[in-house]
N, C-alpha and C positions, 0 to 999 in steps of 0.2 A: 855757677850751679846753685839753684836754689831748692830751698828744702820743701817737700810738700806736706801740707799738715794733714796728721793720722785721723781717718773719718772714725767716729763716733763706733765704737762696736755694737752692735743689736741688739739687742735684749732677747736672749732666749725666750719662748714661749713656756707657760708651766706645764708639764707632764700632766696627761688627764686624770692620772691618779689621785695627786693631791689638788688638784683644779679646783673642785667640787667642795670642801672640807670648808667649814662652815668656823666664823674668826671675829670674835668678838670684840665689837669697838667701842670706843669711848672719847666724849669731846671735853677737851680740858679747855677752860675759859682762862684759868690763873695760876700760879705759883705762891706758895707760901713760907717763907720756914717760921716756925716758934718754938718756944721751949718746952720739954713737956711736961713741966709744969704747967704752961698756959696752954696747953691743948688738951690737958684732964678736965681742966677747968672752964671750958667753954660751955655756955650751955645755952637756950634759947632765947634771941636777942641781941646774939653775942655780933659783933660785925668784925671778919677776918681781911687785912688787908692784902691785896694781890697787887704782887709786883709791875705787873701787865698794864698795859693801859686798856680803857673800854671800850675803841676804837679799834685793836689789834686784831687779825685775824684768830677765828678760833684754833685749836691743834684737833685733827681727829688722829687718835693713838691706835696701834693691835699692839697689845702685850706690853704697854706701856711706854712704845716707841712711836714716834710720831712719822705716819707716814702721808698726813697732806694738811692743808692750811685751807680754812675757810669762812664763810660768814653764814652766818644764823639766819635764817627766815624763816615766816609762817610757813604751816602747808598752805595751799590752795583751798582746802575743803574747809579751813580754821581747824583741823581734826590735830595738830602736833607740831612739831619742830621741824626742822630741816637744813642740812649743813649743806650750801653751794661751794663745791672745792673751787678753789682759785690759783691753789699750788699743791703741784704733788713732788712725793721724792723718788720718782722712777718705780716703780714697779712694775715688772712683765707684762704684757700685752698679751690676749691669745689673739 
């Protein structure tokens, strides 16, 4: 007898209620720690090292949790920035 492997559960859809609700993001390029002594002291000029390499995917965060991984490009218009995701970490589908 052989065992069959448990399909993947679905992923709920989000309730229309909080569907809609509006969820501010941010793209973190690097990590740092210092002391804070040397982070009172920083001032313009100053170059902070990140543990990251320059090459790594970006992280885009809600809430300070990372929920996808991506790389940087121009717009199209030259008008701003633009994060293409390359990886996410599951979030709901509607």
């Amino acid at each position: 007898m052989t065992a069959e492997p448990n399909p993947a559960p679905e992923t709920p859809a989000l309730p229309e209620n909080i569907s809609s609700l509006k969820i501010e993001l941010s793209v973190r390029v690097g990590t740092s720690v210092m002391s804070l002594r040397d982070l009172t002291s920083l001032s313009e000029g100053a170059v902070v090292a990140l543990r990251e390499s320059a090459d790594r995917p970006l992280e885009l965060c809600a809430n300070g949790h990372v929920i996808a991984r991506g790389e940087l490009e121009e717009a199209e218009n030259g008008e701003g920035l633009r994060l293409r995701i390359t990886e996410t970490k599951g979030f709901p589908r509607q």
